[in-house]
C-alpha positions as a printed NumPy array, in Angstrom:
array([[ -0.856, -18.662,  64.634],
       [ -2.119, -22.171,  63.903],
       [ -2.734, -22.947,  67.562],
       [ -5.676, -25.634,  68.032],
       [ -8.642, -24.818,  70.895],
       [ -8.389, -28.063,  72.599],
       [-11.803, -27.732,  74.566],
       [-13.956, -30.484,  75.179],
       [-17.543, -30.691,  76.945],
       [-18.379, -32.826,  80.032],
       [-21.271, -34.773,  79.953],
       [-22.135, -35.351,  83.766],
       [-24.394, -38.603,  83.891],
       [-25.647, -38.379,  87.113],
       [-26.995, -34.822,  85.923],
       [-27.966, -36.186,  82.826],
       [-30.016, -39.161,  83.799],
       [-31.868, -37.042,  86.526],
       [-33.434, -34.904,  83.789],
       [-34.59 , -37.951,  82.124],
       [-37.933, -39.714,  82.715],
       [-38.36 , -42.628,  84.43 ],
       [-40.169, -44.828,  82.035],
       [-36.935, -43.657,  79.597],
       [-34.92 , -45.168,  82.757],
       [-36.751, -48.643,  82.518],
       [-37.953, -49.44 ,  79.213],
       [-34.715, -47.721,  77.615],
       [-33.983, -45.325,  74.57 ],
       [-36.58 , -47.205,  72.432],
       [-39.445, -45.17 ,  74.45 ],
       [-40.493, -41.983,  72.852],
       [-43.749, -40.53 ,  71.064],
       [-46.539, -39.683,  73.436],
       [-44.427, -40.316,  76.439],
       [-42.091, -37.339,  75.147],
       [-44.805, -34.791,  74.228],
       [-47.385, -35.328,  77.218],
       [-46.81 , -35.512,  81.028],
       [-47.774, -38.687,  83.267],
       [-51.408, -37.364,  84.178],
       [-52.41 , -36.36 ,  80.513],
       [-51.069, -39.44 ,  79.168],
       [-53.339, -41.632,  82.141],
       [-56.132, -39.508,  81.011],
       [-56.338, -39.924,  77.697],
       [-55.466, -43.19 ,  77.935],
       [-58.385, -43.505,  80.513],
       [-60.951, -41.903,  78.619],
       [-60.066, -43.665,  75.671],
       [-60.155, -47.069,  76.901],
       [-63.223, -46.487,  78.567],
       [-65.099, -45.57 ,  75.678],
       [-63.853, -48.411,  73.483],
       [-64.863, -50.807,  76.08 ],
       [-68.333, -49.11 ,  76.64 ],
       [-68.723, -49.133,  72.943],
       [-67.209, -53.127,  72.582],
       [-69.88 , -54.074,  74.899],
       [-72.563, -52.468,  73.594],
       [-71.69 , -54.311,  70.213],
       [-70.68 , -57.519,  71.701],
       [-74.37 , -57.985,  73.082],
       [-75.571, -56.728,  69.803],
       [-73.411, -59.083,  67.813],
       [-74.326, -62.043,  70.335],
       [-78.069, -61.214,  70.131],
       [-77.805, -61.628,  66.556],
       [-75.474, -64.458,  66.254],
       [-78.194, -66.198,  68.8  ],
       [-81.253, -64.787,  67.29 ],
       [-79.86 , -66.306,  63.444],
       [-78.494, -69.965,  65.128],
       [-82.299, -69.915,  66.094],
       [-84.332, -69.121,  62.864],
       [-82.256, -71.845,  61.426],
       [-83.27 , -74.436,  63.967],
       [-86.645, -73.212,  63.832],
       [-86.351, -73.687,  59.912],
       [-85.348, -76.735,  59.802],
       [-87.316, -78.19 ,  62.533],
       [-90.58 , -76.994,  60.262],
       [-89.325, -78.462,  57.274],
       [-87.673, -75.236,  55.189],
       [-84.31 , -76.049,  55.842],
       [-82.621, -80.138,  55.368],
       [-79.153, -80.185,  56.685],
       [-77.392, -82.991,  55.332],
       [-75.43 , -83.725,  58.552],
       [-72.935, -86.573,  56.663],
       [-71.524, -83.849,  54.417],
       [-71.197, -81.416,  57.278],
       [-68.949, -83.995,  59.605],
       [-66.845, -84.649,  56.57 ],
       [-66.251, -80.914,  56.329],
       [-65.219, -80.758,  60.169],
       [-63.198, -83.65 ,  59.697],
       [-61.069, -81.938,  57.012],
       [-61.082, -78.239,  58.855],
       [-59.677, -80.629,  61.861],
       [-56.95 , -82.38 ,  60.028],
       [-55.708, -78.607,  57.923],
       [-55.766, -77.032,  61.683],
       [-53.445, -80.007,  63.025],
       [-51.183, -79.296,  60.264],
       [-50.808, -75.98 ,  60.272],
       [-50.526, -75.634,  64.366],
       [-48.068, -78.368,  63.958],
       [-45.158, -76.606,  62.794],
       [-45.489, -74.455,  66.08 ],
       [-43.672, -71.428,  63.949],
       [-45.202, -68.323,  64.192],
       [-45.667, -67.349,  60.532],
       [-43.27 , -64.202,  59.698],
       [-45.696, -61.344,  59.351],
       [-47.115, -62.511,  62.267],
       [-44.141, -61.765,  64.062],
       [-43.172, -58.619,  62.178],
       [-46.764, -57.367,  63.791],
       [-46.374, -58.367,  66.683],
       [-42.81 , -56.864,  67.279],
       [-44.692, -54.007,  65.798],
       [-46.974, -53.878,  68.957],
       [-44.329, -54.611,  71.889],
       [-42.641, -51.59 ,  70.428],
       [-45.173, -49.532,  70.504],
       [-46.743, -50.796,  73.999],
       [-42.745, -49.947,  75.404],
       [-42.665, -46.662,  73.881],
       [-46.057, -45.884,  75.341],
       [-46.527, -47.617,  78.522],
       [-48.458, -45.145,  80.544],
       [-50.634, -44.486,  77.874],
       [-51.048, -48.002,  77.119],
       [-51.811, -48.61 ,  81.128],
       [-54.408, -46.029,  80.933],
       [-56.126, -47.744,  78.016],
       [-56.025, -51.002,  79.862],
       [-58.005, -49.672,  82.777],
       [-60.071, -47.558,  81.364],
       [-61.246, -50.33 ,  78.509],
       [-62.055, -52.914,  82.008],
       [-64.074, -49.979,  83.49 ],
       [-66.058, -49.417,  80.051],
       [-66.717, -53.013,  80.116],
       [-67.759, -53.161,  83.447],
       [-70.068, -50.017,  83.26 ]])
C-alpha cells in the first residue's frame, strides 16, 4: 500500500559530453550566451563583419584624429614662432616634473586598483564565454584596418 518507486535515472557521460560543444569542453561551464544561441559559422560571421567594420571605421578616425592632432601641434608652433603665442617653457618643465614624480608614485605600488580588476575579470569572462565570436572580431577588426 505504502510501497516506494525506487527508480532512478542514468546519466551516461560519455553520451552526455558528446552532445555538448566543444568550446563548452575547453573553456568549461562558464561559456554560454552567443555561443549557445548561434552555430560556429554565424558566430565567425558576425564576428567577422563586425570587426571589420569597427576597424574600417577606427582607421578612418584615427587618420582624422591624427590629422588634427598634427594640423593643431602646428598652428601653435606657427603661433608662437610669429609672436601670438609666448610659452613660458620654465613653468611647463616644472609641470612635467610633478606629472613625473605623481606617475612614479602611483605605478609604484604595482597593485592594480580594484575596479580595475573587477573590469577586467568582467572582460576575460566574457571573451571565455564568447570565444568564437570574439576570434571573429579579432580578424575581422585586422582586416578593416588593413583595408
Amino acid at each position: 500500500a505504502g510501497a516506494k518507486d525506487d527508480t532512478f535515472n542514468v546519466l551516461d557521460l560519455a553520451e552526455y559530453t558528446k552532445n555538448r560543444p566543444w568550446w563548452r569542453k575547453i573553456f568549461g561551464p562558464s561559456s554560454g550566451s552567443s555561443a549557445e544561441k548561434y552555430n560556429v559559422a554565424t558566430q565567425l560571421v558576425i564576428g567577422g563583419v563586425t570587426g571589420w567594420c569597427t576597424g574600417f571605421v577606427f582607421q578612418k578616425v584615427g587618420k582624422l584624429a591624427a590629422t588634427a592632432v598634427g594640423g593643431g601641434f602646428f598652428l601653435l608652433q606657427i603661433a608662437n614662432h610669429t609672436g601670438y603665442i609666448k610659452v613660458d617653457w620654465n613653468l611647463v618643465q616644472r609641470d612635467m616634473n610633478k606629472a613625473k614624480e605623481q606617475l612614479k608614485f602611483h605605478s609604484s605600488g604595482k597593485k592594480m586598483p580594484p575596479e580595475v580588476k573587477s573590469r577586467v575579470d568582467e572582460v576575460i569572462i566574457f571573451l571565455k564565454k564568447n570565444v568564437i565570436l570574439t576570434g571573429g572580431f579579432a580578424g575581422g577588426f585586422l582586416l578593416g584596418m588593413a583595408s
